[in-house]
Phi, psi and omega in degrees: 000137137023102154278149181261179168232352159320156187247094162188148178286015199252134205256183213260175167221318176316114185247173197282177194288116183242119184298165145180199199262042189286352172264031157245358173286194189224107174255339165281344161111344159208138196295350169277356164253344182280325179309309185313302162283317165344299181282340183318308189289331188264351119324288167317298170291340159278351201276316192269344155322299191304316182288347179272326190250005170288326184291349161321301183303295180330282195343314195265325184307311193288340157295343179232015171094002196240126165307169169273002200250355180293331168308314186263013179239010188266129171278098159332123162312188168275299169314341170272325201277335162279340163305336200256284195326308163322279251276311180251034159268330211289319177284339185294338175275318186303309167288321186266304178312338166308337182276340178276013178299153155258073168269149182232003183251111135023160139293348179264327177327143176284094191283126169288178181242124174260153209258117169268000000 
């Protein structure tokens, strides 16, 4: 399993990562619809990741006194703003990249395991 680095009694479902060579199959029958949902989907889960947790955000903001216009007039230091770059390159690969896949294995292929 998984390790958190969270302190909580509430137990995990997550297990570890096993690489292998599944981002080269073809499961739709062309390999340019599968990059295509692939990234559809890994949008979808950041778009709604975000949106669960800005409502978070509000929430406690608003509880605490900070406006929507203290929000819009607020300046990123030089260090958060090359930080937010990091953040959005890591999501544009997260999302985009799957459209440069080459798959060339079945959907049937016997998938390997690759040695990291």
């Amino acid at each position: 399993m998984a390790t958190s680095k969270l302190k909580t009694d509430r137990p995990t479902y997550a297990s570890d990562f096993i690489a292998s060579d599944v981002e080269r199959a073809v499961f739709l029958g062309n390999p340019i619809l599968d990059n295509m949902m692939t990234s559809l989907i890994a949008l979808g889960a950041e778009v709604w990741s975000n949106r669960r947790r800005m409502k978070v955000v509000e929430a406690l903001l608003a509880e605490k006194g900070v406006t929507a216009e203290m929000i819009e007039t607020y300046m990123p230091t030089a260090e958060q703003d090359a930080e937010w770059q990091k953040d959005r390159d890591r999501f544009i690969d997260l999302t985009y990249s799957p459209l440069l896949r080459e798959g060339d294995l079945p959907v049937s292929a016997a998938f390997t395991r690759e040695n990291k």
